[in-house]
C-alpha positions in Angstrom: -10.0 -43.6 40.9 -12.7 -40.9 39.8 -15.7 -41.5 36.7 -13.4 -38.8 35.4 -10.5 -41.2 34.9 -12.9 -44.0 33.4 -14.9 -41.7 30.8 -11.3 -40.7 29.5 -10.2 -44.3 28.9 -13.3 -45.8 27.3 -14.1 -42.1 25.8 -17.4 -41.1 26.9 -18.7 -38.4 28.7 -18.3 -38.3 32.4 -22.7 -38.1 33.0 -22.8 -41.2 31.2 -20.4 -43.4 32.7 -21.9 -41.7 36.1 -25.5 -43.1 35.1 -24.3 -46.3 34.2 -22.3 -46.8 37.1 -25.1 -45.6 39.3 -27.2 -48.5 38.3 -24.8 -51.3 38.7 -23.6 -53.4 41.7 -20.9 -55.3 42.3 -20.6 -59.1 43.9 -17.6 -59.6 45.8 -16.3 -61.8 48.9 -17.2 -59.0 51.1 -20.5 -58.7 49.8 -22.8 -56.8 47.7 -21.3 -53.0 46.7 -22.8 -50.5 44.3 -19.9 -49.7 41.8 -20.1 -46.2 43.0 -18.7 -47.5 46.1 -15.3 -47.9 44.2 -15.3 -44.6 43.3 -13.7 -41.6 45.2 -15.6 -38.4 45.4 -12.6 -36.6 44.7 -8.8 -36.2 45.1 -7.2 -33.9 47.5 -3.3 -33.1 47.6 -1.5 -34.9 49.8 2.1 -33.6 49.9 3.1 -33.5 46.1 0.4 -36.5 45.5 -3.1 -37.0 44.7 -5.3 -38.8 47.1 -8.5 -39.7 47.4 -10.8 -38.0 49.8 -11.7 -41.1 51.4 -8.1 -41.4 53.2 -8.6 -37.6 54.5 -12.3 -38.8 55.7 -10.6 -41.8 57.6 -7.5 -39.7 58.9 -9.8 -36.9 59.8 -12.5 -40.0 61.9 -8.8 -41.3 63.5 -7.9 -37.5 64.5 -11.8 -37.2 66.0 -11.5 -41.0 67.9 -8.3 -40.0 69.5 -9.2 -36.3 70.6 -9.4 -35.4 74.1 -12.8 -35.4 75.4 -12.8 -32.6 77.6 -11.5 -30.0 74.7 -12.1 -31.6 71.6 -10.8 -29.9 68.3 -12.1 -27.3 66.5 -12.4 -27.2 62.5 -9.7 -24.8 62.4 -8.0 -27.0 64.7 -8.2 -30.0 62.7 -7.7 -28.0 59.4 -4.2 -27.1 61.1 -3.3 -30.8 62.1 -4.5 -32.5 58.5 -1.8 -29.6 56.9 0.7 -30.5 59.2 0.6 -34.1 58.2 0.2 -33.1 54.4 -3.2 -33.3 53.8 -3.5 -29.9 51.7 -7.6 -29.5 52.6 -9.5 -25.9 53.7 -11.4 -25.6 57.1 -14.8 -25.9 54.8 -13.5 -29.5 53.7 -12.6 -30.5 57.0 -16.7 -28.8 58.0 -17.8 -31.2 55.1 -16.1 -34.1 55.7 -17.5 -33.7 59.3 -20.7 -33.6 58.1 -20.4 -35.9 56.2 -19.0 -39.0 58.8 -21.8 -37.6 61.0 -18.7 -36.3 63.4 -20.9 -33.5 65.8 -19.0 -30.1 66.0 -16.5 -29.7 68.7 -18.8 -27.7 71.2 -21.4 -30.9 70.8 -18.5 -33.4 71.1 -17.2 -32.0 74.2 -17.8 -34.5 77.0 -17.4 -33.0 81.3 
């Protein structure tokens, strides 16, 4: 779900349900979450559905986890294999959601 969805249903602008969400938290079993939290960044295409970016982030940390050490994939690389599996995302996405997970590029990943 994006704040785009939201301010559509209750009929407000998107930069006010943004500020209002930014200010709230939520208490739940699992403990304390800003209500941001429950909101994806974005969506990205994932075969002929929308998906949040969130499940590309976590397929992209799986893909990173289970890389070889020795020759560990480059953005291109990983661009390639999130295609191949349906994840329509660019080579900069996949730079940005490295960045973002704190994931090192492949020449500072590779392990001897």
């Amino acid at each position: 779900m994006i704040l785009k969805d939201i301010a559509e249903i209750i009929k407000m602008d998107i930069s006010t349900v943004s500020r209002i969400v930014k200010s709230k938290v939520a208490q739940t079993d699992f403990g304390i979450f800003p209500l941001r939290y429950f909101f994806s960044e974005s969506t990205i295409k994932k075969d002929d559905e929308l998906v949040s970016s969130k499940v590309a982030k976590n397929y992209l940390q799986e893909i990173v986890n289970k890389e070889d050490k020795s020759s560990p994939f480059s953005d291109e690389k990983l661009e390639k294999i999130l295609n191949e599996n349906g994840y329509k995302v660019a080579r900069r996405t996949i730079s940005k959601y490295r960045e973002q997970l704190g994931i090192p590029a492949a020449r500072l990943r590779k392990e001897y």
